[in-house]
Predicted model as a PDB file, atoms N, CA, C, CB and O in Angstrom, pLDDT in the B-factor column:
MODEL        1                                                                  
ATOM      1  N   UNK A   1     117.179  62.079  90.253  1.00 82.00           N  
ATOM      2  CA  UNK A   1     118.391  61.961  91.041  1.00 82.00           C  
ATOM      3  C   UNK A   1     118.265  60.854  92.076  1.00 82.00           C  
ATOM      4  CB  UNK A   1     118.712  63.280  91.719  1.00 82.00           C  
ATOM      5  O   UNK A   1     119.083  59.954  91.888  1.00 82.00           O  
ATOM      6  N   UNK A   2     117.443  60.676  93.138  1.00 80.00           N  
ATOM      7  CA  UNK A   2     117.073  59.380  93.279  1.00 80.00           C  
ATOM      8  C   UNK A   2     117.041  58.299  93.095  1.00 80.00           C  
ATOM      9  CB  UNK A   2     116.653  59.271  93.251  1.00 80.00           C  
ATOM     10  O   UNK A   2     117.170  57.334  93.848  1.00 80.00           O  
ATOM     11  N   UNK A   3     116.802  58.423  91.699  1.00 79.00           N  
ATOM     12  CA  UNK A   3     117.030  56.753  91.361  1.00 79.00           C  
ATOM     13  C   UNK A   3     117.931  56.322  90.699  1.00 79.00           C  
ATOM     14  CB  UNK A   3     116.114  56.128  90.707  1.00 79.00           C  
ATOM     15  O   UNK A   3     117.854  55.172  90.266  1.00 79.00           O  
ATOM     16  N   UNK A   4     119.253  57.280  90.383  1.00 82.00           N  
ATOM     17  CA  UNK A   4     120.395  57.306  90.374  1.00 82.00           C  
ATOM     18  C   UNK A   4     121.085  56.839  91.906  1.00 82.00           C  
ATOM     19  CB  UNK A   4     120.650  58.597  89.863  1.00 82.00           C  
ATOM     20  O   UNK A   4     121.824  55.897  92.194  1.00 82.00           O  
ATOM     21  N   UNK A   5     120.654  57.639  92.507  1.00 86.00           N  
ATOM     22  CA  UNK A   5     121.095  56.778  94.158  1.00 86.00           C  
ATOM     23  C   UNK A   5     121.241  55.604  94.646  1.00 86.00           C  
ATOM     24  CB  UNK A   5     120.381  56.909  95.059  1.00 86.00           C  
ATOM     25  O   UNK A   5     122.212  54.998  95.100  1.00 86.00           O  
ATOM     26  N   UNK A   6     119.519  55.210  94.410  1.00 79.00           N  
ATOM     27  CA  UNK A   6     119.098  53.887  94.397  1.00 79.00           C  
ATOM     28  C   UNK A   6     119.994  52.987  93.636  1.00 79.00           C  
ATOM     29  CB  UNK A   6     117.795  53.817  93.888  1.00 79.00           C  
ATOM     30  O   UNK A   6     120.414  51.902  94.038  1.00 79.00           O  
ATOM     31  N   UNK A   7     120.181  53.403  92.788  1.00 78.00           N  
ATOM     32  CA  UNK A   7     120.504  51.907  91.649  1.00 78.00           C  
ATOM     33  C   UNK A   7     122.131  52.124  92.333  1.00 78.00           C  
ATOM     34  CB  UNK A   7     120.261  52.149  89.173  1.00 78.00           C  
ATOM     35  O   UNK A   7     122.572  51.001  92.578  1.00 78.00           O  
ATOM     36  N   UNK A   8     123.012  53.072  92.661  1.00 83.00           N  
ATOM     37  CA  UNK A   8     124.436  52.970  93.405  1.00 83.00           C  
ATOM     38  C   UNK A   8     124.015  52.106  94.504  1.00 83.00           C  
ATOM     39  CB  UNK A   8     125.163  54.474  93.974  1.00 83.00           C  
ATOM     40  O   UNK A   8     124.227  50.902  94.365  1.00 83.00           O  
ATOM     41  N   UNK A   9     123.484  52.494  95.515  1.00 81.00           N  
ATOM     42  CA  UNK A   9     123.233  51.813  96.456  1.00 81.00           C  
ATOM     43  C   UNK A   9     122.276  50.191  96.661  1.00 81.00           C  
ATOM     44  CB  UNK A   9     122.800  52.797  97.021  1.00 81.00           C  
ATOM     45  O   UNK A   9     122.289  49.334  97.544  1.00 81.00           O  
ATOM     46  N   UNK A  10     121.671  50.308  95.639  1.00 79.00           N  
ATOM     47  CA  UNK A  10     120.550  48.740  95.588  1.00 79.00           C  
ATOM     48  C   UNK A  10     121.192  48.285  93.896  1.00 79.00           C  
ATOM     49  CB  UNK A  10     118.034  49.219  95.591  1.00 79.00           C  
ATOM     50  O   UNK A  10     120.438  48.056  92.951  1.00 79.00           O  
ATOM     51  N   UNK A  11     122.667  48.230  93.818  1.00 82.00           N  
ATOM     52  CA  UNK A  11     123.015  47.711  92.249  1.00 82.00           C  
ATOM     53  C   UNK A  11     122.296  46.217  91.651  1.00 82.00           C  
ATOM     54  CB  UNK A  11     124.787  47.445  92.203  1.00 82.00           C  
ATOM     55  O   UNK A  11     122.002  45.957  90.484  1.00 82.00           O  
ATOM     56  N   UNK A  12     122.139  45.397  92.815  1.00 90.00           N  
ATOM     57  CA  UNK A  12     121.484  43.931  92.168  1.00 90.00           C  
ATOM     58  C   UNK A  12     119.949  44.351  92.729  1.00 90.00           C  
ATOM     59  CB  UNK A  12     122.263  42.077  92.968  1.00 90.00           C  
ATOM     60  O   UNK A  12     119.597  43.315  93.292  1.00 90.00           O  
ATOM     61  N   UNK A  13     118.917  45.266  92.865  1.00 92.00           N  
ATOM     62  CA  UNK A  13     117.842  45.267  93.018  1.00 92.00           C  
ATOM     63  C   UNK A  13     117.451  46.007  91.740  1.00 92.00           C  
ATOM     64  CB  UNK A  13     117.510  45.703  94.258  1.00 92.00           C  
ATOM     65  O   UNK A  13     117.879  47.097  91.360  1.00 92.00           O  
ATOM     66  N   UNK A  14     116.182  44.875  90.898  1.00 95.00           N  
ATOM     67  CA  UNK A  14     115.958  45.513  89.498  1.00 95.00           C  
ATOM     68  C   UNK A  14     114.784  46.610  89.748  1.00 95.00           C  
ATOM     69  CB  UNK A  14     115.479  44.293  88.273  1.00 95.00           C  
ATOM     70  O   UNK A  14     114.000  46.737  88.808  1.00 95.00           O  
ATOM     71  N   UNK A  15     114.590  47.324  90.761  1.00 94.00           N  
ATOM     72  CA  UNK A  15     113.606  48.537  91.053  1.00 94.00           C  
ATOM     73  C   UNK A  15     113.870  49.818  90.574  1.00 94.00           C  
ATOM     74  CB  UNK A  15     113.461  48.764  92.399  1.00 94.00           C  
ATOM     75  O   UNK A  15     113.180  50.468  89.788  1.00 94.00           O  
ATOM     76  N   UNK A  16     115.120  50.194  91.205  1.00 94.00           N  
ATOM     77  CA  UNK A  16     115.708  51.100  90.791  1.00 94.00           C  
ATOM     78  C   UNK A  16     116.254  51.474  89.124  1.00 94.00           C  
ATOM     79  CB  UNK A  16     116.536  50.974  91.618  1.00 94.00           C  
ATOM     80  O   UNK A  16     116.258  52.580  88.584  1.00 94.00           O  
ATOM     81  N   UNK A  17     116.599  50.439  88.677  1.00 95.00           N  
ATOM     82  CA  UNK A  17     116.747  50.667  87.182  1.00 95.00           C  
ATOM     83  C   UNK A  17     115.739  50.807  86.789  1.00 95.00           C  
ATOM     84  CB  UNK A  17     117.306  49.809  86.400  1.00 95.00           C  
ATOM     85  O   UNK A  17     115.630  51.876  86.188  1.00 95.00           O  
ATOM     86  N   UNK A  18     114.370  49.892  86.839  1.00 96.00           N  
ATOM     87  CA  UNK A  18     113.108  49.999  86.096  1.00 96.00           C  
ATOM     88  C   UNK A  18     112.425  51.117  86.338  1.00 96.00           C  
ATOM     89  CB  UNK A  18     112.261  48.981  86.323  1.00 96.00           C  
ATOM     90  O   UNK A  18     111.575  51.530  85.549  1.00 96.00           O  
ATOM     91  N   UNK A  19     112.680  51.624  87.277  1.00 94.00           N  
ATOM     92  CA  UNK A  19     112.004  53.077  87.488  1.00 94.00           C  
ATOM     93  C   UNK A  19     112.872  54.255  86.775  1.00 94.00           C  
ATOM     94  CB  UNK A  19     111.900  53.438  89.192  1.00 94.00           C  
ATOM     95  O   UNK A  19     112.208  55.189  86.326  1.00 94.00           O  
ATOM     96  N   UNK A  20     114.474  54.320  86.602  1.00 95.00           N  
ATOM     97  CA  UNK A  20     114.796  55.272  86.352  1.00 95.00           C  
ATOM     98  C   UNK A  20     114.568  55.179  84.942  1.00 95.00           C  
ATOM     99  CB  UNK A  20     115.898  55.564  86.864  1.00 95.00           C  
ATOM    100  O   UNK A  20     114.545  56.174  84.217  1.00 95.00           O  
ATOM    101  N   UNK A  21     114.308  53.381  84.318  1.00 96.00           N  
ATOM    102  CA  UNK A  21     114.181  53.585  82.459  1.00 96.00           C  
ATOM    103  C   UNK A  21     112.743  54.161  82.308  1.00 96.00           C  
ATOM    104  CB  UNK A  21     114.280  51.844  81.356  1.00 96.00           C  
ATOM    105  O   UNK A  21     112.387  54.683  81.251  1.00 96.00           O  
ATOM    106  N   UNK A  22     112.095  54.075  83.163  1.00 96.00           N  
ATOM    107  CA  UNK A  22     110.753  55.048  83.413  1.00 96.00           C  
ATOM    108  C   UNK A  22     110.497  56.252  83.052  1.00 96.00           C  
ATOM    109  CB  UNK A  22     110.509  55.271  84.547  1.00 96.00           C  
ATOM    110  O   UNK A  22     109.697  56.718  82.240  1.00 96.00           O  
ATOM    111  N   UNK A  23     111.425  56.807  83.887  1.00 95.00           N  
ATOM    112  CA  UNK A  23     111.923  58.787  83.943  1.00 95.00           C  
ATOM    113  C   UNK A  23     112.209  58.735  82.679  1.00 95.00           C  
ATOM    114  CB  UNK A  23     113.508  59.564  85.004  1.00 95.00           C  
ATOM    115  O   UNK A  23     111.564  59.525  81.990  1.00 95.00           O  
ATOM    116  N   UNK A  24     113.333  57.742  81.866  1.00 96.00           N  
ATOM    117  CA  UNK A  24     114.028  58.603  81.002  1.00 96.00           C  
ATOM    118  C   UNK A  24     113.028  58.166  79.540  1.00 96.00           C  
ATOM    119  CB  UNK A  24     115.917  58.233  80.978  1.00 96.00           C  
ATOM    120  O   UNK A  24     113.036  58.821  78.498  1.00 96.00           O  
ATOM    121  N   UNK A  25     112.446  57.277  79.712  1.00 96.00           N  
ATOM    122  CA  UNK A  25     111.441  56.886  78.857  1.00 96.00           C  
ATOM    123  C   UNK A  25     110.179  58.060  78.520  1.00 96.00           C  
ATOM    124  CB  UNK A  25     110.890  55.597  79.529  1.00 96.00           C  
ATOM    125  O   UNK A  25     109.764  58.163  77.365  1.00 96.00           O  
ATOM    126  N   UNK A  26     109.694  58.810  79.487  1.00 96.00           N  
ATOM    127  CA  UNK A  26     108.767  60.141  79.909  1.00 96.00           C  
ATOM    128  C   UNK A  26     109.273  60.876  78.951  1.00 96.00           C  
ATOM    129  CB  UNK A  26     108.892  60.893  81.455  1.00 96.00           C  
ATOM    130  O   UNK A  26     108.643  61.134  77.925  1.00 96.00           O  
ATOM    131  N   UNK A  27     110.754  61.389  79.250  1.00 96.00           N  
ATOM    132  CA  UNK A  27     111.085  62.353  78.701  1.00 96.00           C  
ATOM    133  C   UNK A  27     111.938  61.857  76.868  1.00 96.00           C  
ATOM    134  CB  UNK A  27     111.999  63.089  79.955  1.00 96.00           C  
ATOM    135  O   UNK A  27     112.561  62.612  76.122  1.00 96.00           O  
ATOM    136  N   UNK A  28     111.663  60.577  76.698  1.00 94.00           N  
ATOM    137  CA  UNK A  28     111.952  60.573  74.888  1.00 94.00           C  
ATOM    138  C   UNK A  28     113.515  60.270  75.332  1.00 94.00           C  
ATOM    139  CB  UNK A  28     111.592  62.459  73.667  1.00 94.00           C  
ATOM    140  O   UNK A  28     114.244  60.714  74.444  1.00 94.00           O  
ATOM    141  N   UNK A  29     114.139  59.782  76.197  1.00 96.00           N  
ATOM    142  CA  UNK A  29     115.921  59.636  76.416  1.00 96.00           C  
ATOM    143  C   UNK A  29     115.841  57.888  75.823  1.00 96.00           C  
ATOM    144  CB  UNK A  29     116.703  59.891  78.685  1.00 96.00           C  
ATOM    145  O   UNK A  29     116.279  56.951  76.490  1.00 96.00           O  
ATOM    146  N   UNK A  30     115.260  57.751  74.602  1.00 94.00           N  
ATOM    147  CA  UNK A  30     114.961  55.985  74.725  1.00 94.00           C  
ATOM    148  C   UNK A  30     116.189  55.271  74.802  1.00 94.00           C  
ATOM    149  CB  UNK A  30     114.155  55.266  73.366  1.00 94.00           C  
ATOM    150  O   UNK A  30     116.113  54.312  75.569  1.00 94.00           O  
ATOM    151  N   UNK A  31     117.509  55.455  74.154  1.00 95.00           N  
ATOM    152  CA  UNK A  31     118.585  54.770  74.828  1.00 95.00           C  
ATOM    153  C   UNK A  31     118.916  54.640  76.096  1.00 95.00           C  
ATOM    154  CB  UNK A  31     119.473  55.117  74.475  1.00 95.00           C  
ATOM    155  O   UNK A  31     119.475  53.609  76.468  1.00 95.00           O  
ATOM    156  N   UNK A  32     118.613  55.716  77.018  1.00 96.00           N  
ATOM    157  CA  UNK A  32     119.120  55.829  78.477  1.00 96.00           C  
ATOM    158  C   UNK A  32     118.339  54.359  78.782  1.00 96.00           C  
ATOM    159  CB  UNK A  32     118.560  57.442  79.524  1.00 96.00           C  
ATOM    160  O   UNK A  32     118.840  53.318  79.206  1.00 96.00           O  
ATOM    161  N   UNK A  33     116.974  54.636  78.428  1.00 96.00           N  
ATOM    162  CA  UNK A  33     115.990  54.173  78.832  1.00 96.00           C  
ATOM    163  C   UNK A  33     116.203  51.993  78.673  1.00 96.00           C  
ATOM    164  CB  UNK A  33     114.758  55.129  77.839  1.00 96.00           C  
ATOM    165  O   UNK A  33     116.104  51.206  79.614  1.00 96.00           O  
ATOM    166  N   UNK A  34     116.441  51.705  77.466  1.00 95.00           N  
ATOM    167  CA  UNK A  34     116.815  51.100  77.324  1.00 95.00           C  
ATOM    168  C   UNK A  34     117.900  49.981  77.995  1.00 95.00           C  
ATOM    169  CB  UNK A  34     116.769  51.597  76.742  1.00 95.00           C  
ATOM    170  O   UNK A  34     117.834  48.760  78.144  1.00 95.00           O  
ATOM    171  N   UNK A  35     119.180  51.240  78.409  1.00 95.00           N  
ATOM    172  CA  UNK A  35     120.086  50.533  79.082  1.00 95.00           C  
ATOM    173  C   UNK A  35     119.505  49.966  80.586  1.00 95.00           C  
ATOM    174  CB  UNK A  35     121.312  51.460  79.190  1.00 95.00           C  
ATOM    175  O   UNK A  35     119.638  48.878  81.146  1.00 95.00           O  
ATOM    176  N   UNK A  36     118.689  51.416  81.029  1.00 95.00           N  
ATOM    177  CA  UNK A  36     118.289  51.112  82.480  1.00 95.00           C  
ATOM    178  C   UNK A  36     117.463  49.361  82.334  1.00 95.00           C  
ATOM    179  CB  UNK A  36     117.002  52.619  83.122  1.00 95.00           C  
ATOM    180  O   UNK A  36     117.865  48.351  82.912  1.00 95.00           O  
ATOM    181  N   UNK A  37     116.272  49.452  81.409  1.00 96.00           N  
ATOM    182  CA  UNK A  37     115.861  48.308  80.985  1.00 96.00           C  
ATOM    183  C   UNK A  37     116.096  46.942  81.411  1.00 96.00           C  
ATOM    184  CB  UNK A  37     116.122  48.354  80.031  1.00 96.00           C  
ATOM    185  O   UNK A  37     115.606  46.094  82.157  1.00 96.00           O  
ATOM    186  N   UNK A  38     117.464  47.173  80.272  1.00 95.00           N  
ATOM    187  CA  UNK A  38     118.145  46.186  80.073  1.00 95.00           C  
ATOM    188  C   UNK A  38     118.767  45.394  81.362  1.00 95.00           C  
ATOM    189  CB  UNK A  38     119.028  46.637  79.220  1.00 95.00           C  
ATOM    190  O   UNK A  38     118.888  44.190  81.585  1.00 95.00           O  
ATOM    191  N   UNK A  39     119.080  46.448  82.051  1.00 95.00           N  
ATOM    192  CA  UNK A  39     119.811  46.122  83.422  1.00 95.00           C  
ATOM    193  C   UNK A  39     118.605  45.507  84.444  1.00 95.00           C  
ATOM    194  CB  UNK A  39     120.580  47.668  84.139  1.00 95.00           C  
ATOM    195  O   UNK A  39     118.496  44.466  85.091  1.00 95.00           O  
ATOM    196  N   UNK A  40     118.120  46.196  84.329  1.00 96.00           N  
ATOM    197  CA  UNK A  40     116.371  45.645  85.546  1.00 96.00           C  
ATOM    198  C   UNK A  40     116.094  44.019  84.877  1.00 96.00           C  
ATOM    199  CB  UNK A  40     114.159  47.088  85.030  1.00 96.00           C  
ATOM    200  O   UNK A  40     116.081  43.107  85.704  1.00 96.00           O  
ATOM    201  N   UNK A  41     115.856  43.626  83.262  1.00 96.00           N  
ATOM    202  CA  UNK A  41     115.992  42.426  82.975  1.00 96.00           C  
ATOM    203  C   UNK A  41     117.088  41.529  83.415  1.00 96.00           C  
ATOM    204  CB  UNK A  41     115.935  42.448  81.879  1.00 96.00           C  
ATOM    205  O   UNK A  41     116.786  40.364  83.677  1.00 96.00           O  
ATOM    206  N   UNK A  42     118.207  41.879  83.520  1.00 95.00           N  
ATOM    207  CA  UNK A  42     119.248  41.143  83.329  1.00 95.00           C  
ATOM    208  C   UNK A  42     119.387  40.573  84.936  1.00 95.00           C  
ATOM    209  CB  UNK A  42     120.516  42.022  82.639  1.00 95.00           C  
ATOM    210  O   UNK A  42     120.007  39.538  85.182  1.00 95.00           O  
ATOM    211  N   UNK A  43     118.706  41.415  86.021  1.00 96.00           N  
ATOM    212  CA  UNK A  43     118.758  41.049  87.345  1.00 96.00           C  
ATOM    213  C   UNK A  43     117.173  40.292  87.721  1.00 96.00           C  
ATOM    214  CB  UNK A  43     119.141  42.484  88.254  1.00 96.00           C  
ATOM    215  O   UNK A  43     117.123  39.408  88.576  1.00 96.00           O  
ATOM    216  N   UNK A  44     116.230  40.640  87.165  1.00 96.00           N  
ATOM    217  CA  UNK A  44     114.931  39.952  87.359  1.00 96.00           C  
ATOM    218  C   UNK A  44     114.576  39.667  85.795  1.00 96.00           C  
ATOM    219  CB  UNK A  44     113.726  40.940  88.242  1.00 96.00           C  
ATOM    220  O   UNK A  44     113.939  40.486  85.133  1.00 96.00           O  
ATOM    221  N   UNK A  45     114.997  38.561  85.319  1.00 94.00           N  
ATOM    222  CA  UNK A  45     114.627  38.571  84.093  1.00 94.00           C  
ATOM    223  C   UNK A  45     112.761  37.631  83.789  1.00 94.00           C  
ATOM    224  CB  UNK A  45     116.100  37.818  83.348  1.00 94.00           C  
ATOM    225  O   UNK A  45     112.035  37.746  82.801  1.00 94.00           O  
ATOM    226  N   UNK A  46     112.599  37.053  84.661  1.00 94.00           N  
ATOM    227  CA  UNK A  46     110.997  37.147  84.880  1.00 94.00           C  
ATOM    228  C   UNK A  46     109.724  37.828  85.326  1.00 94.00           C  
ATOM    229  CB  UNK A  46     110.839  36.580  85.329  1.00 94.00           C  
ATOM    230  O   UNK A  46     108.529  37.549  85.235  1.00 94.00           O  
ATOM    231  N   UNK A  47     110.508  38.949  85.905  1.00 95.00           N  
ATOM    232  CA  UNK A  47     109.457  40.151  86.328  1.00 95.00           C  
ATOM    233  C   UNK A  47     108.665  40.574  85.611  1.00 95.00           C  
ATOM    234  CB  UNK A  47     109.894  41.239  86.660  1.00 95.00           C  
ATOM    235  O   UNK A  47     109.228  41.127  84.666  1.00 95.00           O  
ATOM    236  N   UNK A  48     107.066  40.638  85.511  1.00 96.00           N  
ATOM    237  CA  UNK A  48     106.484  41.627  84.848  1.00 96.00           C  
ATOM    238  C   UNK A  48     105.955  42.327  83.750  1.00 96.00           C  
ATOM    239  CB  UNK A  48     106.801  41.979  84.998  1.00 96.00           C  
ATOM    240  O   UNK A  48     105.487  42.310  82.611  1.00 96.00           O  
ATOM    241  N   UNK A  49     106.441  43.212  85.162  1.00 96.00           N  
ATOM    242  CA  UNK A  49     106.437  44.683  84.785  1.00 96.00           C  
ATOM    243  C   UNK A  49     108.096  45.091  84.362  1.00 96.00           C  
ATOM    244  CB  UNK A  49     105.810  45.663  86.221  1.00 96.00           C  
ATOM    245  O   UNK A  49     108.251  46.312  84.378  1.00 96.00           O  
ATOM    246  N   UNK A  50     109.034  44.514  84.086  1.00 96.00           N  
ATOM    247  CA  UNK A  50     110.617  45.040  83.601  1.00 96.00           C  
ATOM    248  C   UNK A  50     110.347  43.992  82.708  1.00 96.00           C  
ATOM    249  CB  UNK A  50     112.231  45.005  84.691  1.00 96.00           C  
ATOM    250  O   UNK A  50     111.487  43.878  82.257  1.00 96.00           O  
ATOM    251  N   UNK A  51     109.711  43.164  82.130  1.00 94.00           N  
ATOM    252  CA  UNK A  51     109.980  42.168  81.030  1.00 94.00           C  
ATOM    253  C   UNK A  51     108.758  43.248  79.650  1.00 94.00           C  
ATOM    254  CB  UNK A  51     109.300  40.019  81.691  1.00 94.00           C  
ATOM    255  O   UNK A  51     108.965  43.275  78.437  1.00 94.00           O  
ATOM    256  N   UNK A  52     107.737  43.888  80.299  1.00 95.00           N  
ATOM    257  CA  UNK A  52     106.845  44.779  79.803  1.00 95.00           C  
ATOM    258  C   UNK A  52     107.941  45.774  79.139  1.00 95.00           C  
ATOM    259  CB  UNK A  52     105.803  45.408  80.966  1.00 95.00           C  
ATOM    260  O   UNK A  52     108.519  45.765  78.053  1.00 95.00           O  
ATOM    261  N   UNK A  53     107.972  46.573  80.180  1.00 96.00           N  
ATOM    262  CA  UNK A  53     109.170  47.644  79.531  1.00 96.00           C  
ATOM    263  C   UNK A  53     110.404  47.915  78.781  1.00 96.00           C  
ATOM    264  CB  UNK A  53     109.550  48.048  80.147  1.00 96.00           C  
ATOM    265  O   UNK A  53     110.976  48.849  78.219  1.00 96.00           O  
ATOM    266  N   UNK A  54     110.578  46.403  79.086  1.00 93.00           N  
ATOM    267  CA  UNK A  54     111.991  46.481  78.177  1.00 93.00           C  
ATOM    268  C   UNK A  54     111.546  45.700  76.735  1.00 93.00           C  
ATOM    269  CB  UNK A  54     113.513  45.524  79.063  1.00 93.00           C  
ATOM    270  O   UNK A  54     112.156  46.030  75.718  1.00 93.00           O  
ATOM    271  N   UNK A  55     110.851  45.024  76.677  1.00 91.00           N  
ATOM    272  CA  UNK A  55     110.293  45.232  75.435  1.00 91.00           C  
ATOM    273  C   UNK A  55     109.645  46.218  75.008  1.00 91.00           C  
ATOM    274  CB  UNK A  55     109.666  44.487  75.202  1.00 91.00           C  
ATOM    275  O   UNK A  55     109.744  46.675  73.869  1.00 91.00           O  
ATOM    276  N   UNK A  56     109.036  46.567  75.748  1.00 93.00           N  
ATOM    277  CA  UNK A  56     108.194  48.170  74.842  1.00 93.00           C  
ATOM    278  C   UNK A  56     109.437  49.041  74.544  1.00 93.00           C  
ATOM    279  CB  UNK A  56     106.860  49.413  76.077  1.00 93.00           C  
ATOM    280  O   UNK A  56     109.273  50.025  73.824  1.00 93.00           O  
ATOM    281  N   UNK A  57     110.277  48.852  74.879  1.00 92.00           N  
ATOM    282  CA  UNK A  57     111.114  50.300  74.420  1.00 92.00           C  
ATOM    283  C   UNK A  57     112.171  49.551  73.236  1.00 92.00           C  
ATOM    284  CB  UNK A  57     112.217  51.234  76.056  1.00 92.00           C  
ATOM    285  O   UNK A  57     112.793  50.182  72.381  1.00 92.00           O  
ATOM    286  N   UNK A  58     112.194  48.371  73.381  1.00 89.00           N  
ATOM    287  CA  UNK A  58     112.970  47.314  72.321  1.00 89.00           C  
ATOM    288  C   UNK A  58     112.067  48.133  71.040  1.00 89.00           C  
ATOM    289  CB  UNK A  58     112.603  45.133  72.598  1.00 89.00           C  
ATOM    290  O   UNK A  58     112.533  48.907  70.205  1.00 89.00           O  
ATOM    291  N   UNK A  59     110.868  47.759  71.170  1.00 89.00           N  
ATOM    292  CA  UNK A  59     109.330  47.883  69.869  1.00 89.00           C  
ATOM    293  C   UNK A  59     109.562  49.621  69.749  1.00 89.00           C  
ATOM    294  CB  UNK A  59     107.021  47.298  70.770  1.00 89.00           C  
ATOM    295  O   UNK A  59     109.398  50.161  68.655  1.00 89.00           O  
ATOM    296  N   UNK A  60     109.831  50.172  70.578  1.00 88.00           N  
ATOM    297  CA  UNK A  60     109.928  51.680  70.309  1.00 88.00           C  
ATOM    298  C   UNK A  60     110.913  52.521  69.520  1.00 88.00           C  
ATOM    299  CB  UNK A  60     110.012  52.191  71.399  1.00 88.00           C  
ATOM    300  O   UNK A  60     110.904  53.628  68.982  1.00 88.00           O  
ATOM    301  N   UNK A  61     111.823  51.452  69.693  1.00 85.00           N  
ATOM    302  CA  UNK A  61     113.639  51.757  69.002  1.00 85.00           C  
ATOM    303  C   UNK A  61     113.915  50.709  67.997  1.00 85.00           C  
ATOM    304  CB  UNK A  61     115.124  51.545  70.310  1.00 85.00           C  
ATOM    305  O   UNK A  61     115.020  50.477  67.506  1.00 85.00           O  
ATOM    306  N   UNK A  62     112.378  49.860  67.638  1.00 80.00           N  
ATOM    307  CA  UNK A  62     112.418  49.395  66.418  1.00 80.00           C  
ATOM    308  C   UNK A  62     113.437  48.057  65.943  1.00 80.00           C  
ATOM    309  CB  UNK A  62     112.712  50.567  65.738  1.00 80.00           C  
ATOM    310  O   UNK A  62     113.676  47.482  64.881  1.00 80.00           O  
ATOM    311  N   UNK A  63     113.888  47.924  67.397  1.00 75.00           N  
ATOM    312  CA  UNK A  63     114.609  46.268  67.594  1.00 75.00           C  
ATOM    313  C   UNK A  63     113.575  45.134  67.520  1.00 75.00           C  
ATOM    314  CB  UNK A  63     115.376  46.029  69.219  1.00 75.00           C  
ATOM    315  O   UNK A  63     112.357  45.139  67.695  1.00 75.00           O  
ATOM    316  N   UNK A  64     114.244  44.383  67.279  1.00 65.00           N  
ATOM    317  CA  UNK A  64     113.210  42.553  67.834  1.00 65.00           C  
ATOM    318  C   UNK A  64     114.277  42.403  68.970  1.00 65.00           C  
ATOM    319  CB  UNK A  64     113.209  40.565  66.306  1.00 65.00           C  
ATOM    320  O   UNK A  64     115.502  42.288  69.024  1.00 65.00           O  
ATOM    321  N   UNK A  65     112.915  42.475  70.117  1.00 60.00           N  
ATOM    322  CA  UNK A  65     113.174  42.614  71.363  1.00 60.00           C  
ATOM    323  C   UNK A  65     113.379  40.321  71.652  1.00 60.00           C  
ATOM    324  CB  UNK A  65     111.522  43.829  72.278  1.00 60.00           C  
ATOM    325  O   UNK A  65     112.430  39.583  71.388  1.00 60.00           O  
ATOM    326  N   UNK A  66     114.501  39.868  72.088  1.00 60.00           N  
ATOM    327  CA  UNK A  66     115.334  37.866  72.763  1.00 60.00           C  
ATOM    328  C   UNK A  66     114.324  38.360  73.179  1.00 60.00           C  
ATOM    329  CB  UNK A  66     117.031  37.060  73.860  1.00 60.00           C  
ATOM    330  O   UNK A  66     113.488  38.446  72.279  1.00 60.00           O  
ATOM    331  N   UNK A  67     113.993  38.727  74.104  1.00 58.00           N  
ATOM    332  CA  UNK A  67     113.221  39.010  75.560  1.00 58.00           C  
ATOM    333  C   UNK A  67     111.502  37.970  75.053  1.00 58.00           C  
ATOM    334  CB  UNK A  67     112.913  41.420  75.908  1.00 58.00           C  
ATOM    335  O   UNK A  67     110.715  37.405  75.811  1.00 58.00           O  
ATOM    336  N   UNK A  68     111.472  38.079  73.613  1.00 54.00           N  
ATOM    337  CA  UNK A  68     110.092  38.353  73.506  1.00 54.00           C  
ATOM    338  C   UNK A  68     109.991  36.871  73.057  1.00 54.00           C  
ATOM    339  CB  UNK A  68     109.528  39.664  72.480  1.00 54.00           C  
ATOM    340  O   UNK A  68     108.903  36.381  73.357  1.00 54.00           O  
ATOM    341  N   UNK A  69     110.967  35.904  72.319  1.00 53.00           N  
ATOM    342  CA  UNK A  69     111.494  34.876  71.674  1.00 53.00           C  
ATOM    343  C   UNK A  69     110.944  33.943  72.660  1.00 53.00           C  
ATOM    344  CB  UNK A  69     113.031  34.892  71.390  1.00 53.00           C  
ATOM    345  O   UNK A  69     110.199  32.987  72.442  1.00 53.00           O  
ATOM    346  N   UNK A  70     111.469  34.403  73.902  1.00 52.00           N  
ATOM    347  CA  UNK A  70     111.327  33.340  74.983  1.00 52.00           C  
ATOM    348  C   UNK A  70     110.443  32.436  74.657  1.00 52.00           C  
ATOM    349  CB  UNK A  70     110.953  33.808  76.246  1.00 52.00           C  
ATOM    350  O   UNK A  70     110.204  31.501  75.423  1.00 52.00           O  
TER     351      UNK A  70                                                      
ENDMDL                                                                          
END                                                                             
């Protein structure tokens, strides 16, 4: 619930998404997970640790993750 908050309140900070595709990633939600992802890339698209995750869950849901093309 938190990081549902966060991401209302910090919408252009990619923390809050990358953490909540986190949670939902834990629990097997891999689309949720994904979107959150997607969104944390789309605002820091050189970060990391959100360029990590959103490909791993691309490779998890069996896409060919642009991200990786770069």
């Amino acid at each position: 619930r938190e990081f549902r908050t966060a991401q209302e309140l910090l919408p252009r900070n990619p923390e809050p998404h990358n953490n909540l595709g986190l949670v939902y990633e834990t629990t097997d939600q891999l689309d949720k997970a994904a979107e959150c992802y997607a969104r944390a890339w789309s605002l820091a698209p050189e970060h990391p640790e959100v360029i990590g995750n959103y490909a791993r869950i691309l490779v998890r849901r069996e896409e060919q993750p642009d991200l990786v093309r770069r």
